[in-house]
Every structure is written in C-alpha cells, then in structure tokens.
C-alpha positions in Angstrom: -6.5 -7.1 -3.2 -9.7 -7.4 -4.0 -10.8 -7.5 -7.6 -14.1 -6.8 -9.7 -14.6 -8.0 -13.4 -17.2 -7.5 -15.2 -17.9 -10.2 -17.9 -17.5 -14.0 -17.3 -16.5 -15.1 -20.7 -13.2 -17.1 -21.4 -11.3 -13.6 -20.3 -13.6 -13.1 -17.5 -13.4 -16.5 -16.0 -9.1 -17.2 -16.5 -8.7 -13.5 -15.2 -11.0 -14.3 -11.6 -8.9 -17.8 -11.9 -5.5 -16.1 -12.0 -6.2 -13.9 -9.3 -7.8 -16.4 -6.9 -4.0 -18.1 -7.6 -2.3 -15.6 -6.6 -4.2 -15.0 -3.3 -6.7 -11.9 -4.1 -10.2 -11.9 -3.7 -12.8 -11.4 -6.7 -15.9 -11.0 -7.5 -17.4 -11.2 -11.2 -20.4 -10.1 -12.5 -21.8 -11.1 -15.6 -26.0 -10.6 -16.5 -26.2 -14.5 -18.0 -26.3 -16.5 -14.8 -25.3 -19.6 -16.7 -22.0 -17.9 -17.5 -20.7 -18.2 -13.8 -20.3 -22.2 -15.2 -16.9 -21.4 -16.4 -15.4 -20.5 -12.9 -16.1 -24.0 -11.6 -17.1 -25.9 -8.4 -13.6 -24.7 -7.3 -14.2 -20.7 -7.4 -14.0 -19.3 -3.7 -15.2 -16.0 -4.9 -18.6 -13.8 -5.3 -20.7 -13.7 -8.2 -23.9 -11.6 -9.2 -25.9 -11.5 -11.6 -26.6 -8.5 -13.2 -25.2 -5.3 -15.5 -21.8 -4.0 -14.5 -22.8 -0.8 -15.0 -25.6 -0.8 -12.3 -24.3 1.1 -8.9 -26.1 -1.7 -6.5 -24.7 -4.7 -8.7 -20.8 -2.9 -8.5 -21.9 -2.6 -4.4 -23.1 -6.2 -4.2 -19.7 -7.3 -5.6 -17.7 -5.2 -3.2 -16.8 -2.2 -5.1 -16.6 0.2 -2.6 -13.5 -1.8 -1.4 -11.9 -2.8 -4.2 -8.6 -2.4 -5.2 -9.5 -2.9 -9.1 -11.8 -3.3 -11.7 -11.9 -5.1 -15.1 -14.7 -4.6 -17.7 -13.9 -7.4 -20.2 -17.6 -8.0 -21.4 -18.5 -8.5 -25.0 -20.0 -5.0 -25.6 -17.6 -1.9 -26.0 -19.9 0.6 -24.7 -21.0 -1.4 -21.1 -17.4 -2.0 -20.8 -16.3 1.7 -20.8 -19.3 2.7 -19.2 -18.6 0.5 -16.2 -15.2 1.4 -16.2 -15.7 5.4 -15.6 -18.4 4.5 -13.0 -15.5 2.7 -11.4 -13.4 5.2 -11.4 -15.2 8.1 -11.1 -18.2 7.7 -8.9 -16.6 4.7 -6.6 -12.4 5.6 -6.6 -11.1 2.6 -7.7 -7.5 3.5 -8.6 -6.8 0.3 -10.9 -9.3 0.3 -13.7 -8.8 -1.2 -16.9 -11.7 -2.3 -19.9 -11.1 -4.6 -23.1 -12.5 -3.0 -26.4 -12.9 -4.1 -29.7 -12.5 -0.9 -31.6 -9.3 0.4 -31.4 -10.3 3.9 -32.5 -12.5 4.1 -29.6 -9.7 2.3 -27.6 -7.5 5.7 -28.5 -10.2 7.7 -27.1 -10.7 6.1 -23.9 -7.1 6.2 -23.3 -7.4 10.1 -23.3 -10.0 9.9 -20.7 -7.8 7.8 -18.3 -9.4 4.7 -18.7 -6.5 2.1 -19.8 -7.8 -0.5 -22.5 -7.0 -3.4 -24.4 -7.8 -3.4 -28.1 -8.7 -6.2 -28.5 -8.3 -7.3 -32.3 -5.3 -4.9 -32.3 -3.1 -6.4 -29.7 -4.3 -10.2 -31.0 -3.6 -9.5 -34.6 -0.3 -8.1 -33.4 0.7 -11.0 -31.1 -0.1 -13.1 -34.0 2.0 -11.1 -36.8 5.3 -11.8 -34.7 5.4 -15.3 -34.2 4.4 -15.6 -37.8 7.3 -12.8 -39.0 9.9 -12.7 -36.4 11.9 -9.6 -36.7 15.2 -10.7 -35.7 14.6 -8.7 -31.9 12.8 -10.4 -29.0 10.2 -8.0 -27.5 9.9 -8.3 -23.6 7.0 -5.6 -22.9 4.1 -3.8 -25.1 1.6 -1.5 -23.5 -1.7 -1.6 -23.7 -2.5 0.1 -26.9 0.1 -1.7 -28.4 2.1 1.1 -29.5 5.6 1.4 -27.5 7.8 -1.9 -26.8 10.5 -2.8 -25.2 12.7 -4.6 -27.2 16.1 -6.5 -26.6 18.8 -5.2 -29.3 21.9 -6.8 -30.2 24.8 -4.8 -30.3 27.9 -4.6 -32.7 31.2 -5.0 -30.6 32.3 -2.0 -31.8 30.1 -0.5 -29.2 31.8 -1.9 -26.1 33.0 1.0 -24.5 30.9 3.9 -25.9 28.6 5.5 -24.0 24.7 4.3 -24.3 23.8 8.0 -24.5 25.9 7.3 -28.1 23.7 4.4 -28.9 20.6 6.6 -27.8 21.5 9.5 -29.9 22.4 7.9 -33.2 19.5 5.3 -32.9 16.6 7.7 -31.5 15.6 5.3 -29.0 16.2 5.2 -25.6 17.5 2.5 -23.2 15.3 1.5 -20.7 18.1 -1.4 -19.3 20.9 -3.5 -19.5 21.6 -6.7 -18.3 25.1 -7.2 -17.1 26.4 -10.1 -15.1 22.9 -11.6 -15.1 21.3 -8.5 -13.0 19.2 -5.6 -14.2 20.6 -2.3 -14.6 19.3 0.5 -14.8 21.6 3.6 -17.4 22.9 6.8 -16.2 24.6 9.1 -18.1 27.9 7.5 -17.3 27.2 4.0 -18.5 29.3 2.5 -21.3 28.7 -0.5 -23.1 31.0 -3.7 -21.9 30.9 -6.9 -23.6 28.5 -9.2 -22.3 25.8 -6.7 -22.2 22.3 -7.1 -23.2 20.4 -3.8 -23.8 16.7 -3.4 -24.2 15.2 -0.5 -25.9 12.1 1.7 -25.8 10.3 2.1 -29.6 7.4 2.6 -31.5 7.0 0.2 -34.4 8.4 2.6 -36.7 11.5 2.6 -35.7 12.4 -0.8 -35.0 14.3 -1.5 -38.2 16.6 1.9 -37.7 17.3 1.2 -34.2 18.5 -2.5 -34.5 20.5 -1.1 -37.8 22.1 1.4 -36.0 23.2 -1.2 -33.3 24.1 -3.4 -35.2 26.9 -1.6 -37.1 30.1 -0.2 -35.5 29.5 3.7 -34.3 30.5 6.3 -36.8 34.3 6.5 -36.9 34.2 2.9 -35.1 35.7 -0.3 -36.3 
C-alpha cells in the first residue's frame, strides 16, 4: 500500500514508522519542515512540505495512488478538510482523520469520514485501567461507542443456546472461542464448557449483560 498522512507530530511520525515496518510505502506532509526530524535518518519514505489540504501538495506525496490517507494534524478543521479532499476529489477508499471535538467527531462520521476523538477515546482508555470492570474489552471503534467484550459465563449456561444468552442479555455474540479457535455463532450453537464468548455492547449495557451471564438462565440451576 501506499499511505499519505498528513501531520508529523508524535502520531504522525509513529504511524509513517509503523507502516514502513510492515512494508507500505508513505509519504507525510506536514507545513513545519523541521517536523520531518521526528521520522529520523532511517525513514525511506517522501516528505513535503506544505498544507494537506492543497491538491499539488496531496499530488506531490502520491495521492493519486494511494491506497489511504490519514489527517492527524493538530487542527480539526485542516484535518477534516483534507480528509474529504481525499476522498472525494482524489478516491482514496481508506480515509480516516483524528479530531479533538467529539461533537464534531459525530458529525464527520455522518459524512463518511471515520475519526478518532481524540480526548474521547484517551480519556476512555485511561478510565479502564484505572476502574477495571471485571470484563476485558478486545475491540472499540472509532468513536468509542460499541465494544467487544469477553463475558464470563455461569455454568448453568452450558448447553443453552447463545440465541438464549442473546435474548435475555440484549447483546449479541459476535464469537466464541472453543478449543483455542475462533468461532463464529449460528443459530444452532449451544454453549459447552470451556467456551469463551465475546459480546457486542454499548457502554450502557455492559453491567446488564455481564449480570445476565453471570447467573444461571431463568428456570436454570
């Protein structure tokens, strides 16, 4: 792949590092020249100097063949605005831009553009090491609103159906782990022991669900 960012702050310059890693080119663009120091002698990749929302700065960094594009400046409103150029006027498929303001970040998820709120997702991250909730989440998306949780089950479960555990908890399962391999539910799956099952919810309902599975089923033992 090849990559664009925009912004070579500390996010900027780990990104363009991780991707160089894992074998992808990048460019980066940033309008302080002296920011480019970050990268390193070692960066193999393009830089220019210049705004990320500027069509011949986005084509001197190889947009018109990029695979993706991150805006992860320190300004909001260049970051979405290079974003939609991006996407709209040049195609790039995987687009993504860091904000600050989560209500804007809600808005710009309505447009298509996905985003990470900042301050949000941070002060989130930071909330469950400090308070652990007895659950261990695996996955969050990016506006930090649905999870994927892993949810211990009562034994009085084993050999109910997960569509059971689904319809008293009001979450759904997304997998189980069984015998060390993913699995994926149908509507025939029943729990066995050994199990581990992982759960789609919303913040909200985290303390019901994990209730809920952790009692016997109504009528259970």
């Amino acid at each position: 792949m090849h990559v664009v960012i925009m912004g070579c702050g500390r996010v900027g310059s780990t990104l363009a590092h991780s991707l160089e890693a894992r074998g992808h080119s990048v460019a980066v663009i940033d309008q302080d020249a002296d920011a480019f120091r970050r990268l390193g002698p070692d960066f193999g990749g393009i830089t220019v100097t210049g705004a990320g929302f500027d069509g011949d700065v986005l084509r001197q960094a190889g947009i018109e063949r990029a695979d993706a594009f991150a805006a992860v400046s320190s300004g909001d409103n260049s970051n979405i605005i290079s974003a939609r150029l991006a996407r709209e006027t040049f195609g790039v498929s995987r687009v993504a831009a860091r904000i600050y303001d989560q209500r804007r970040a809600q808005v710009y998820e309505r447009l298509g553009i996905p985003t990470v709120a900042t301050v949000r997702w941070t002060a989130d991250r930071m909330l469950r090491h400090l308070v652990p909730e007895g659950n261990v989440e695996i996955f969050r998306d990016e506006t930090s609103t649905v999870s994927v949780i892993e949810v211990p089950v009562h034994k009085g479960w084993i050999g109910q159906p997960l569509r059971q555990l689904e319809e008293s908890s009001g979450a759904r399962v997304a997998y189980l782990i069984r015998f060390g391999i993913g699995t994926l539910p149908t509507a025939s799956t029943v729990v066995q022991e050994g199990d581990q099952v992982f759960m789609l919810v919303t913040d909200d309902i985290i303390g019901s669900v994990t209730s809920v599975a952790a009692a016997p089923p109504e009528g259970g033992h």
